[in-house]
C-alpha positions as CSV (number, residue, x, y, z in Angstrom):
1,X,71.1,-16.9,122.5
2,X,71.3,-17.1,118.8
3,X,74.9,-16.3,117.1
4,X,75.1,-14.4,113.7
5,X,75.4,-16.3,110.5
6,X,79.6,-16.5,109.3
7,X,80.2,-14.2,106.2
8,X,82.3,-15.9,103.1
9,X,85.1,-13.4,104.1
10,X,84.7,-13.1,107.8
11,X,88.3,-15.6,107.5
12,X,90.0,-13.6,104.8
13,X,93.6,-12.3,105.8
14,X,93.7,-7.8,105.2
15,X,95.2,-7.3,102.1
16,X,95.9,-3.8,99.6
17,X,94.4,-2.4,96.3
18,X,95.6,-0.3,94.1
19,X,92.9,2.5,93.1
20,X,92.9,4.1,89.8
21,X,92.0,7.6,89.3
22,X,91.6,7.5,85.7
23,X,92.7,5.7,82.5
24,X,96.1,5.7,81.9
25,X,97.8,8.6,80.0
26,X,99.3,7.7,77.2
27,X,103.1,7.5,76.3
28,X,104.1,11.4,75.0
29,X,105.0,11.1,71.3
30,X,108.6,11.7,70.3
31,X,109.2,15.3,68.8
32,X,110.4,14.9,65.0
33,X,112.5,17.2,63.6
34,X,111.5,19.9,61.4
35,X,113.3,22.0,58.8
36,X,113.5,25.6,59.3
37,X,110.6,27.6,57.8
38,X,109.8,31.7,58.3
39,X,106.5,33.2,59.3
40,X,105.0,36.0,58.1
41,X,102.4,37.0,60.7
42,X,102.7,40.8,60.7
43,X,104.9,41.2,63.7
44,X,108.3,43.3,63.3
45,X,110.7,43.1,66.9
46,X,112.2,46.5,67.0
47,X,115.8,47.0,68.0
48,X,117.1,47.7,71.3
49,X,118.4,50.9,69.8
50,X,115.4,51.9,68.1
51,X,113.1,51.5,71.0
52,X,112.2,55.1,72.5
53,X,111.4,53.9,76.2
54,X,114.6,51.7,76.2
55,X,116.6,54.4,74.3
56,X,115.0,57.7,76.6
57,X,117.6,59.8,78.8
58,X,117.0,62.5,81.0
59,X,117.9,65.0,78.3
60,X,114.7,63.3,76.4
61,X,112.5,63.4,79.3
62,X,113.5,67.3,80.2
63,X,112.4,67.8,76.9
64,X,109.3,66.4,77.3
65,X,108.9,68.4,80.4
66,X,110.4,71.4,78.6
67,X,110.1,71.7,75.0
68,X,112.1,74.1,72.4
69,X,110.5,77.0,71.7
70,X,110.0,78.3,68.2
71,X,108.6,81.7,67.4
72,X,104.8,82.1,66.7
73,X,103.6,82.5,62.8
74,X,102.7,85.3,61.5
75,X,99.3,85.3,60.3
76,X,96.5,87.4,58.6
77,X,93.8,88.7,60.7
78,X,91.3,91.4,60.2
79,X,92.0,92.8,64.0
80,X,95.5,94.2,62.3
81,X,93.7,94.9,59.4
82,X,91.5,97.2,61.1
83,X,94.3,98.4,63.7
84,X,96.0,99.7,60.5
85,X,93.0,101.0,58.8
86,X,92.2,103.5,62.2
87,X,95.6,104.0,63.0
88,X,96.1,105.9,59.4
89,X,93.0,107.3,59.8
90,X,94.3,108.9,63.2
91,X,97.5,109.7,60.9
92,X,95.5,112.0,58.7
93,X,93.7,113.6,61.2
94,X,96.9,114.8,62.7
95,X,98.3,115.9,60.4
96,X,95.3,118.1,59.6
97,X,95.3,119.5,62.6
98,X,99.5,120.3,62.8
99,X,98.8,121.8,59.2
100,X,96.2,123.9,60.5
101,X,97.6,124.9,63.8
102,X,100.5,125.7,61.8
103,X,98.6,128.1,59.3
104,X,97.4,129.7,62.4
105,X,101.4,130.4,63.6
106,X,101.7,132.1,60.5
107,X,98.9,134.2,60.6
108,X,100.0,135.7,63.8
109,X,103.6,135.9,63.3
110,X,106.0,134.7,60.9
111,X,108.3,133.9,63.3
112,X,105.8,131.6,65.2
113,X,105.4,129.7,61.9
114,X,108.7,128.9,60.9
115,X,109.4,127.9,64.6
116,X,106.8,125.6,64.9
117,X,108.2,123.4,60.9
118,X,111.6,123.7,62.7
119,X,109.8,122.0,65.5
120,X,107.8,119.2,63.3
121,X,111.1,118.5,61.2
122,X,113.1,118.4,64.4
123,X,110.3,115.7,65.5
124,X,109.7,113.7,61.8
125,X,113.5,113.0,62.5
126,X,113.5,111.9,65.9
127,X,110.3,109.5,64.9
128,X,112.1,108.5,61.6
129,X,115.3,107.7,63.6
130,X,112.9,106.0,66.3
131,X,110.8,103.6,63.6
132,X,114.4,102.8,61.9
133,X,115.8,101.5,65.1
134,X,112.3,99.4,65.8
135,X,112.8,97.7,62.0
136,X,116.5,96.8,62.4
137,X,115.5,95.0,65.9
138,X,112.9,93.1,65.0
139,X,115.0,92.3,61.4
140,X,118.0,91.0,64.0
141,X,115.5,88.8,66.3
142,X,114.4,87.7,62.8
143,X,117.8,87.2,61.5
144,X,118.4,85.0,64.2
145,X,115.4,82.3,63.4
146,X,116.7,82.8,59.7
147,X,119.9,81.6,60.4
148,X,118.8,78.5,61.7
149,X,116.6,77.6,58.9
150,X,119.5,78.0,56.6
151,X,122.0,76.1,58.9
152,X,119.1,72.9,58.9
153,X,119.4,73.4,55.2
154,X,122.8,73.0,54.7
155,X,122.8,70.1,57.0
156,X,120.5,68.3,54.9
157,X,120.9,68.9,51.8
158,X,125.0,68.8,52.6
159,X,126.2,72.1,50.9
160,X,129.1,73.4,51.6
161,X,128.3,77.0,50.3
162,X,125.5,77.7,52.2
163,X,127.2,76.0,55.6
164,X,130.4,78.3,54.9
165,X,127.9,81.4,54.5
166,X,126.0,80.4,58.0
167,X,129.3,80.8,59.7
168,X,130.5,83.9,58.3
169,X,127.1,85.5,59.0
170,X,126.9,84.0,62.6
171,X,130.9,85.1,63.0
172,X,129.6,88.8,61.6
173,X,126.7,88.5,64.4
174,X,129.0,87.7,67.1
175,X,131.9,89.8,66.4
176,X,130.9,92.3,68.8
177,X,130.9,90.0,71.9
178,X,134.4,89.7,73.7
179,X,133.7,85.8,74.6
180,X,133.8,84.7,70.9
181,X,137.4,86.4,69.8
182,X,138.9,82.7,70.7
183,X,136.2,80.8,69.0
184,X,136.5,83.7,66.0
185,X,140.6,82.9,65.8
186,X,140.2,79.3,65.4
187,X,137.5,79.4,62.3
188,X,140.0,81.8,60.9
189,X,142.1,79.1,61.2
190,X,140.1,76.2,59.9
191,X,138.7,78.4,56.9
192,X,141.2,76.3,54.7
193,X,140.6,72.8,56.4
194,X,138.3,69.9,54.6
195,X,135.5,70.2,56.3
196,X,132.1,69.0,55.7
197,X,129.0,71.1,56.3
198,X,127.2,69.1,59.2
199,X,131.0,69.1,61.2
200,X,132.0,73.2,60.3
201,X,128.3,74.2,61.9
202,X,128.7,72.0,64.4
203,X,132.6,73.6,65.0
204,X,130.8,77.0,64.9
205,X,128.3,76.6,67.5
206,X,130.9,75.0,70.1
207,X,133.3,77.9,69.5
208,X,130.9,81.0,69.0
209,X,128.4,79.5,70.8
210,X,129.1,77.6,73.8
211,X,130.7,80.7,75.6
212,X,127.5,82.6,75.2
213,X,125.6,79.6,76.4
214,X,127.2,79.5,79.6
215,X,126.5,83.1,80.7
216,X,123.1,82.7,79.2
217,X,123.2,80.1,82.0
218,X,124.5,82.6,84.8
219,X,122.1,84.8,83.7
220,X,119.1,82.3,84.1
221,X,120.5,81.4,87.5
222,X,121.0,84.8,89.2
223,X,117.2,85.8,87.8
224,X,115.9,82.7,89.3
225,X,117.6,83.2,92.3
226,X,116.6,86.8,92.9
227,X,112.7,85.9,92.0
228,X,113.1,83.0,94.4
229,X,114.1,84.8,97.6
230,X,112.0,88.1,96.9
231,X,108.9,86.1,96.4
232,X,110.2,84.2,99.5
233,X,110.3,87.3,101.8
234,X,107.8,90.1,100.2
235,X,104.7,90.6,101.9
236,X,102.2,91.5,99.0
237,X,101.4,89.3,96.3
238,X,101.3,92.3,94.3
239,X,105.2,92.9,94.7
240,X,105.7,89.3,93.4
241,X,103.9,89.9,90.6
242,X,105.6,93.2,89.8
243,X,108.7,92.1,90.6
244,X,108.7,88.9,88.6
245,X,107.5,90.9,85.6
246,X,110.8,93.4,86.2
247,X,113.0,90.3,85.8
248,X,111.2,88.2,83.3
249,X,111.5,91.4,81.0
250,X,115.2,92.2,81.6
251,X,116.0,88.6,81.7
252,X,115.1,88.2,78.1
253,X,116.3,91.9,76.7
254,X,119.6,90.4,78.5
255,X,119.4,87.1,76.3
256,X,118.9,88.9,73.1
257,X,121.8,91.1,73.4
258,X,123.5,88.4,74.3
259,X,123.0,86.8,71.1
260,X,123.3,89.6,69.0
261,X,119.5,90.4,69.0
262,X,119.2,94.0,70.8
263,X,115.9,94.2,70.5
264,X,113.7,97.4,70.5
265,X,110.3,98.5,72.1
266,X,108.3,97.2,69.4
267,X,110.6,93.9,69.2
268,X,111.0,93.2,72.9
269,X,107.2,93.2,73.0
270,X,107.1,90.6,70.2
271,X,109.7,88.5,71.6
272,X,107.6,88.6,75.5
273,X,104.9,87.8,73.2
274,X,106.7,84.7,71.9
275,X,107.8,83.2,74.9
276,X,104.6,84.1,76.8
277,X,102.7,82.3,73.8
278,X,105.1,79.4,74.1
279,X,104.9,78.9,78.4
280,X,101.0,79.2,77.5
281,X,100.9,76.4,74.9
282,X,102.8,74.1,76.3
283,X,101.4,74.6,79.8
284,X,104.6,75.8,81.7
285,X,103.2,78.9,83.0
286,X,101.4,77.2,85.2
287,X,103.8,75.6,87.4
288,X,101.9,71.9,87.2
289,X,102.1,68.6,89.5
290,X,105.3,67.5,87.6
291,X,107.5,70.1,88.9
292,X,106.1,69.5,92.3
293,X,106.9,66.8,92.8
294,X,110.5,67.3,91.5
295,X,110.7,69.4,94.3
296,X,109.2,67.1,96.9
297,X,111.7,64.6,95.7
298,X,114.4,66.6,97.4
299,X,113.1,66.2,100.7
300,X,112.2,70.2,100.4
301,X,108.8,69.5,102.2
302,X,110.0,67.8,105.1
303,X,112.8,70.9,105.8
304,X,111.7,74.5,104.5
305,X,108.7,76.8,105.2
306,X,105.8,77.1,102.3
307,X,107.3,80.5,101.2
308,X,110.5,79.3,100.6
309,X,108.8,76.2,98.6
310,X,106.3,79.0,96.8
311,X,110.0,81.0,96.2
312,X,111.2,78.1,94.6
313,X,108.9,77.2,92.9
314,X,108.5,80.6,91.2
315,X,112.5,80.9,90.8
316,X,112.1,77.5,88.5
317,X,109.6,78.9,86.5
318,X,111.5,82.6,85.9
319,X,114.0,79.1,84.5
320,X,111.4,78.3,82.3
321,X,111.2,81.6,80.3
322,X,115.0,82.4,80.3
323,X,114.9,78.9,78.6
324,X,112.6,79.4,76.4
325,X,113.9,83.4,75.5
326,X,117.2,81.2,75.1
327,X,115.4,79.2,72.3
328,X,114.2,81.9,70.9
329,X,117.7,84.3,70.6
330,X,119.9,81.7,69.8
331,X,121.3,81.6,66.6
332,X,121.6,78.2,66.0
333,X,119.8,75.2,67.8
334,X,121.4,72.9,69.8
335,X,123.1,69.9,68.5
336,X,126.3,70.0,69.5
337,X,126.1,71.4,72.5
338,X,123.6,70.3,75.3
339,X,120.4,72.3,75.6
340,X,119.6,73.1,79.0
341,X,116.9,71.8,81.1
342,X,115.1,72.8,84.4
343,X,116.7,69.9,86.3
344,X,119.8,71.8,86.1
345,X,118.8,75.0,87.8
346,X,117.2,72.8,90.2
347,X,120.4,71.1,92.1
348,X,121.9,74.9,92.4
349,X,118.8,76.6,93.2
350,X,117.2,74.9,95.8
351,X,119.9,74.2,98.5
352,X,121.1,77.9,98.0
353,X,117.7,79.3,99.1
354,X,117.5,78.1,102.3
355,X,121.4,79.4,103.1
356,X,119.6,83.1,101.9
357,X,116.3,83.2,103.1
358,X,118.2,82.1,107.0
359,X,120.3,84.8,106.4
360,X,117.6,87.4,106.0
């Protein structure tokens, strides 16, 4: 048998390497010191305080979810144009035929004649009577937006004449409502205080105005409620709908004699009109996925039948419009006062419906 030849290392003791993954890294340099220098790269850090999602409350966000209302321009348009035109030419025909008809009384008799001009002045006066208490309602709803025009005036430009003549004309307004006698007394009071014109209109509205804004409140509430438990119970969609109409339109006739407004036919219809217009634009009418869910929030879903949540639901939006007729009445806008939003007819309406509807 032949052995294998020795290798040179076949009598070499084990020994250990060292294995290097790479080349060595070099030594980091030591940082020098620098003098201060700016940089002008376009960027600006806004304040803490000026940031709008850091500075947002819920007061912000129900506005968002609920904004002011403000009264619809007026515009030209050739549909009144021609509404006008016809309407006087229905005028003329009229009277034609009451100036004929007449002439025909007095052919007959004399007696029939002069019986039937006593009966056209008797009615002339009733319609004059009639027109002049449409003009001075729709002048009041007006005299309402005007009055907050001038008050934003006075606040910015800082006048004192034209602050001191907003209060006396709101005070004039208000002086037939019982609620603002204390409110009255004390800017009696204060006439001959130092005053400036942003802190006297501000003084106004908490006096004159918070009072009112509280039942405006209790008004909004009880309509809601009602709306909300006879939508919950009727059979008929047709008695929601009339129903909710009923109280939408004494809701806001009730917020504009509130205010001072009392309103007429001709300006309750543009008022409705207003707010309608408003809920439309801004999308309230339609009660969305927002609300919803503020409702499913409250654990609503999980406790109450779909009628009471559909009763609900239409009680917050009866909210909606008595907020926005609210907007639309009120004198003055809110500044220092706090507006209020559908989150706060939502903690008292919802836990009261299900007490009613179980009582039914």
């Amino acid at each position: 048998m032949t052995l294998p030849p020795k290798t040179p290392n076949a009598g070499r003791k084990p020994a250990s390497f060292t294995v290097k993954d790479g080349p060595e890294r070099a030594a980091p340099k030591p940082v020098l010191p620098r003098s201060p220098r700016s940089f002008d790269n376009g960027i600006s850090i806004v304040p803490d305080e000026e940031d709008v999602f850091l500075s947002m409350t819920a007061d912000d966000a129900d506005l968002i979810e609920n904004p002011i209302a403000t009264p619809r321009r007026r515009r030209f348009s050739f549909l009144k144009l021609a509404l006008g035109a016809f309407g006087l030419l229905v005028s003329l025909a009229l009277g034609l035929w009451i100036d004929g008809l007449i002439r025909d009384l007095f052919t007959r008799a004399d007696w029939l004649g002069y019986s039937a001009l006593a009966v056209l002045a008797v009615g002339l006066l009733a319609t004059v009577i009639v027109i002049a208490r449409e003009i001075a309602g729709i002048m009041r709803i007006e005299a309402a937006q005007i009055l907050k025009v001038e008050a934003a005036e006075a606040i910015a430009l800082n006048r004192m004449s034209e602050a001191r003549s907003v209060v006396d004309r709101l005070t004039k307004r208000l002086s037939v409502r019982p609620e603002t006698a204390k409110g009255r007394a004390t800017l009696e009071a204060s006439r001959d205080d130092i005053i400036d014109p942003p802190h006297l209109i501000a003084l106004a509205e908490r006096e004159l105005l918070a009072p009112l804004d509280r039942k405006a409140r209790a008004l909004i509430l009880n309509a809601s409620k009602r709306v909300s438990v006879v939508t919950a119970v009727s059979p008929r969609a047709v008695v929601d709908l009339a129903y909710v109409l009923f109280e939408v339109v004494r809701l806001v006739r009730a917020m504009a004699e509130l205010y001072g407004g009392r309103p007429g036919r001709l300006g309750m219809l543009r008022l409705l009109r207003d707010v309608l217009a408003h809920l439309a634009v801004t999308g309230s009418i339609a009660v969305g996925d927002g609300l919803a869910q503020q409702i499913l929030g409250h654990g609503l879903a999980s406790r109450l039948s779909a009628r009471l949540g559909e009763g609900v639901i239409n009680g917050l939006m009866t909210a909606r419009i008595g907020i926005a007729a609210m907007d639309l009445c009120r004198p003055l806008a809110f500044s220092a006062t706090k507006r209020p939003g559908i989150t706060d007819f939502l903690s008292d309406l919802a836990p009261s419906m299900k007490s009613e509807i179980s009582s039914k």
